[in-house]
C-alpha positions in Angstrom: 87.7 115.3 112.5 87.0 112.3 114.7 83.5 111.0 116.5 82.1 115.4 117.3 82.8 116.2 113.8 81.9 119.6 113.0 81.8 119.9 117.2 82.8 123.3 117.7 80.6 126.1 117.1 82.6 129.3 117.6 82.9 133.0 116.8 85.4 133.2 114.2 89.0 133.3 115.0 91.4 134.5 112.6 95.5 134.2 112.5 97.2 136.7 114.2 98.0 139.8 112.1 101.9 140.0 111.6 103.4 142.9 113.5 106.0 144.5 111.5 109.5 143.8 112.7 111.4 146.6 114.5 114.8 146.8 115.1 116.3 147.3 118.4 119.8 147.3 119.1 120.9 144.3 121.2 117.2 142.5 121.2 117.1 138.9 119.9 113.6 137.9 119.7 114.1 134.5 117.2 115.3 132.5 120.2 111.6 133.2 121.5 109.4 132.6 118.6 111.5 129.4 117.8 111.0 128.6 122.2 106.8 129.3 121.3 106.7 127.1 117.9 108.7 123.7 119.4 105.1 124.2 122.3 102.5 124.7 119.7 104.1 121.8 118.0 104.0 119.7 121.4 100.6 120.8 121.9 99.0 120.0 118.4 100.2 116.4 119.2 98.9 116.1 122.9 95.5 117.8 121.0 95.6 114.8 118.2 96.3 111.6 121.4 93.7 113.5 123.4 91.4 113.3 120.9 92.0 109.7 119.9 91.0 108.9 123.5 88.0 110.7 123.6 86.8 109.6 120.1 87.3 105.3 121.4 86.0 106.7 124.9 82.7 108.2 122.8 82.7 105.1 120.6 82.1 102.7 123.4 79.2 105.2 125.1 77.6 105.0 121.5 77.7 101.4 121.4 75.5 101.4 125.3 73.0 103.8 123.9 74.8 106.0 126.5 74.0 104.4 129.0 76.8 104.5 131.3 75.5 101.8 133.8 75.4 99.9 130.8 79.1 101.0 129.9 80.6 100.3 132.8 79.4 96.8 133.5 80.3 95.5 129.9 83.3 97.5 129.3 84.8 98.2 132.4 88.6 97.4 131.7 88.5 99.3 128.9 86.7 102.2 129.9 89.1 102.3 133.0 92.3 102.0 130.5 90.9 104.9 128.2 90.3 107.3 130.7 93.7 106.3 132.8 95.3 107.1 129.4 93.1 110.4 129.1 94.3 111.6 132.4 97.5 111.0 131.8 98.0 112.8 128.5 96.3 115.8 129.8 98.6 116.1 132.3 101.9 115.9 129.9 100.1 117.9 128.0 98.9 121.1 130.5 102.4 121.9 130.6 102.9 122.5 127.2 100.8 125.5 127.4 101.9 126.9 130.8 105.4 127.1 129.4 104.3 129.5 126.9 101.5 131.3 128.2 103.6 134.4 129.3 104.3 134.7 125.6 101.0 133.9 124.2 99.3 135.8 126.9 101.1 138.9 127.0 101.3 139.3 123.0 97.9 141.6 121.5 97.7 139.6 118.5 98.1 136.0 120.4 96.1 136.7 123.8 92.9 135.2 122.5 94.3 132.1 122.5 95.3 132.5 126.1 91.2 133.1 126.9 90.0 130.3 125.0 92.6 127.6 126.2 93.8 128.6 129.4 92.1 131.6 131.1 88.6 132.6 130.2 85.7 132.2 132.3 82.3 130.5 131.2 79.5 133.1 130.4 77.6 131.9 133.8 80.7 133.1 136.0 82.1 135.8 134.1 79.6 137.2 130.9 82.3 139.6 130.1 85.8 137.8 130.7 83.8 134.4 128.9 85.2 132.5 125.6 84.5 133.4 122.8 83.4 129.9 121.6 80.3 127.6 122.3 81.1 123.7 122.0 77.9 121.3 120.1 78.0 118.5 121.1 77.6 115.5 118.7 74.0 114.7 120.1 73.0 118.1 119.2 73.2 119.9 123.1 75.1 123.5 122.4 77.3 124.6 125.9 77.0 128.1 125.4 80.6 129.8 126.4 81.6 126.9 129.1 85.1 127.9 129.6 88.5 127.4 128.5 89.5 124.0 127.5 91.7 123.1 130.2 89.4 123.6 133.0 86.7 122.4 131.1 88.1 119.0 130.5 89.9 119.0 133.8 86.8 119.1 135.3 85.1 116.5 133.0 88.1 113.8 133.6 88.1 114.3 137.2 84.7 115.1 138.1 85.0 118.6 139.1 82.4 119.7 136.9 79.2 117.5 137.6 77.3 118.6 134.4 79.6 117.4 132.4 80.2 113.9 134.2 77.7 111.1 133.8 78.4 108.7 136.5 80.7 107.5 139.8 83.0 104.6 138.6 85.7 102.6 141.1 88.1 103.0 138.5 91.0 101.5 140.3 88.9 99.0 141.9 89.9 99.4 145.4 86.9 99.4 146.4 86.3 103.1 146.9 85.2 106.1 144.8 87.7 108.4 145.3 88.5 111.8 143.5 88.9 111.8 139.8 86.4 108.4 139.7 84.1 109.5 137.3 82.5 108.5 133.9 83.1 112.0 131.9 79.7 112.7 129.5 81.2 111.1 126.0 79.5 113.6 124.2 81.2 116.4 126.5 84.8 115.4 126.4 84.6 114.4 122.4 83.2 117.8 121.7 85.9 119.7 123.6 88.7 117.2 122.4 88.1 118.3 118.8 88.3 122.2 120.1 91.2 121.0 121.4 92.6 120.1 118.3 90.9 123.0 116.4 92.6 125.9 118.3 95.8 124.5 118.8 95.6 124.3 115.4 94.8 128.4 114.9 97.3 129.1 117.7 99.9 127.3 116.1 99.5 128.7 112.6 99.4 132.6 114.1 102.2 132.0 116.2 104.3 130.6 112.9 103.1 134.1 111.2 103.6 136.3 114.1 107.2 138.3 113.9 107.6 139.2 117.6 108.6 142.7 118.4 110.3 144.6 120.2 106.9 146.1 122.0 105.2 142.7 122.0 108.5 141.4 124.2 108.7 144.3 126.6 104.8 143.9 127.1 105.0 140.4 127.3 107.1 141.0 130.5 105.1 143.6 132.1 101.9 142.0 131.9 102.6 138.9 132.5 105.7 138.8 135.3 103.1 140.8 137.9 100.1 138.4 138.1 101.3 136.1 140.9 98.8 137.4 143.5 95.8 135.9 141.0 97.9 132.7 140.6 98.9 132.2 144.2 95.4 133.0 145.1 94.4 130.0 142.7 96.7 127.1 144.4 95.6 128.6 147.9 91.9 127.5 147.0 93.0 124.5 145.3 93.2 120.9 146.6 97.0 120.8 147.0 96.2 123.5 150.0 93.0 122.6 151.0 92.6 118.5 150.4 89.5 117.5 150.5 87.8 121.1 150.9 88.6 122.2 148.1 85.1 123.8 146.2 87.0 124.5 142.7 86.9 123.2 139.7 90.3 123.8 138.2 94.2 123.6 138.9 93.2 120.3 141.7 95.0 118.2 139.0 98.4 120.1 138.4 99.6 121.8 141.0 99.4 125.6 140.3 102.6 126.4 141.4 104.2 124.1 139.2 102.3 126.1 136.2 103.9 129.8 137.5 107.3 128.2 137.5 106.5 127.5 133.6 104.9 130.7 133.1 108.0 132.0 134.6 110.6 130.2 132.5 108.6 131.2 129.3 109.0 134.6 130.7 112.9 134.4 131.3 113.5 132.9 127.5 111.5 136.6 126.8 113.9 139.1 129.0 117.3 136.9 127.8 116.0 138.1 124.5 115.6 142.0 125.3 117.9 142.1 128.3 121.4 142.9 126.1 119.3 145.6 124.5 118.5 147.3 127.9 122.3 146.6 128.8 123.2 149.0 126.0 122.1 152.1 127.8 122.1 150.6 131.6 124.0 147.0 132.1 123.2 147.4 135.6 120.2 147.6 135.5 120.3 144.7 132.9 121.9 142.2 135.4 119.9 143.5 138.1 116.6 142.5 136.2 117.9 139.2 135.2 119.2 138.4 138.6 115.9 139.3 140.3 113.8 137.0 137.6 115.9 134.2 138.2 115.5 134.6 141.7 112.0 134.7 141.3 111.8 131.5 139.4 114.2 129.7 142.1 111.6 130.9 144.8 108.7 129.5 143.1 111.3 126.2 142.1 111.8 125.5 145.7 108.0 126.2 146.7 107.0 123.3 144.2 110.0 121.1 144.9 109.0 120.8 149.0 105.6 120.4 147.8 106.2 117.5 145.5 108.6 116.2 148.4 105.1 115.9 150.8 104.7 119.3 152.1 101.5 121.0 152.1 101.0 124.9 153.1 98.2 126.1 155.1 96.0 128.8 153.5 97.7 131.3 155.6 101.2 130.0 154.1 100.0 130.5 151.0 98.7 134.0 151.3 101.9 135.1 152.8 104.2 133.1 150.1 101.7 135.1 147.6 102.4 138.6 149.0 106.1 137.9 148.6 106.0 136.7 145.2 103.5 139.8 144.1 106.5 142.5 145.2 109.4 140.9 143.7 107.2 140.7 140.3 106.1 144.2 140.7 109.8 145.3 141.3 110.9 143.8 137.9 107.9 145.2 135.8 108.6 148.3 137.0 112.2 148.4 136.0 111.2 146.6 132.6 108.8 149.6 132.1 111.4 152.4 132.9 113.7 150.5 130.8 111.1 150.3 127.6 111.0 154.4 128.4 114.1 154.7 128.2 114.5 152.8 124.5 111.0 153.9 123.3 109.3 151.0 123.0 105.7 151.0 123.9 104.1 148.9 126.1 100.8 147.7 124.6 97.7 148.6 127.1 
């Protein structure tokens, strides 16, 4: 453990419980546990860097007494060069996740993992869709259920959640503050840097013991392919649509559309798995499935691709963009559901 030893507080968490494996004729599923342990691996490593920043980063607030005036004037290059670093490995490192959260989130026995890194809510917005896991803080503070760790952090590095920030910095030294110049609370960021670690840790191990399944597969698709309206409605209220308007505190940093074309190739390593299986009693069907996912990514592809060339959508854009995402995805889960009827494998509710 590094500077927040002992930092997380949390309900206890167990290893996923190993689904039995079932056969089904034509399914391949190693291809997508071997895709989901090369990420946990990638993300166990951006965990341990983050960390290392946050644990100097802490170090030198201990040294001021935490005083952050104090910080800043005496350590200023250093403090800027830390959290530059910070920012940057949080951003190689959101990816890791996204490209595995279809899998992680539509699996029963991994989905926890989804709330506590990626999806749930803090106990003040959401009491019943909160984390499961309450962060203390090396000087003794306890943030009961404060979210999941990438918007948490997200929000600490770039100033999106003022509770958790302890100052305005120029950090470039342009001579402006400008978004993202903040001092993060040391305390804060060390706290959630060693949850980082911890449950990357746990995901990791239960994703090496999990033996994906025919079911978990077919309901990995279901769930997870129809959820653009949430996502879309996400990047609409987000800084790359609104600028400067923008009230949220997550997905301001990474653009959420490049996160659904990573949720989306996670999801097409899934159907290439279970897609000769539903071939064996309907190739057309098959191809058609397969064809329409792909097209789906592609749309999403090109929607990032213009926006990392400059453009940026209007509200209005991105409602209407959203709508036609949400009926292609519905189109394929329902074909991917008459398809598990037709081999008998159940969809987990």
């Amino acid at each position: 453990m590094g500077a927040s030893a002992c930092a997380v507080a949390a309900l206890a968490v167990g290893a996923a419980t190993a689904a039995p494996s079932v056969s089904l004729p034509g399914a391949d599923l190693a291809p997508v546990k071997t895709y989901l342990l090369k990420h946990t691996a990638l993300m166990r490593r951006f965990a341990s860097d983050f960390r290392t920043v946050a644990d100097r980063y802490y170090a030198l607030a201990k040294a001021s007494g935490f005083r952050y005036g104090t910080l800043w004037a005496t350590e200023r290059a250093e403090v800027a060069r830390l959290l530059e670093r910070g920012k940057a490995t949080w951003i190689r490192g959101n990816p890791y996740y996204e490209r595995v959260e279809g899998v992680v989130a539509g699996t029963p026995s991994l989905a926890v993992y989804d709330v506590i890194l990626d999806a749930g809510s803090s106990a003040r917005e959401d009491p019943a869709g909160a984390v499961p896991f309450d962060l203390r803080l090396p000087d003794g503070r306890v943030l009961r259920k404060p979210g999941n760790l990438y918007n948490l952090t997200e929000g600490m590095l770039w100033g999106t959640r003022p509770e958790l920030t302890a100052t305005k910095a120029d950090l470039d030294g342009d001579g402006a503050i400008e978004f993202g110049e903040v001092l993060p609370d040391a305390n804060a960021l060390a706290a959630a840097a060693d949850a980082f670690v911890l449950y990357m840790g746990r995901l990791d191990r239960a994703a090496k013991a999990w033996r994906p399944t025919p079911s978990d597969a077919f309901t990995a698709v279901v769930v997870m392919v129809p959820t653009m309206n949430e996502y879309f409605g996400q990047w609409k209220v987000s800084r790359f649509v609104l600028g400067g308007r923008a009230q949220g505190d997550a997905f301001n940093v990474v653009s959420r559309l490049s996160d659904i074309g990573d949720i989306l190739g996670g999801l097409r390593v899934i159907y290439a798995g279970i897609g000769p299986a539903i071939g064996k009693v309907d190739v057309r069907q098959s191809t058609q499935t397969k064809r329409e996912l792909d097209e789906l990514w592609r749309y999403v592809d090109r929607l990032r691709r213009q926006e990392r060339a400059g453009r940026r959508f209007t509200p209005q854009q991105a409602d209407a963009l959203g709508r036609s995402a949400q009926e292609r995805a519905t189109a394929i889960a329902g074909q991917v559901t008459q398809a598990a009827a037709r081999l008998k494998v159940k969809i987990a509710q």
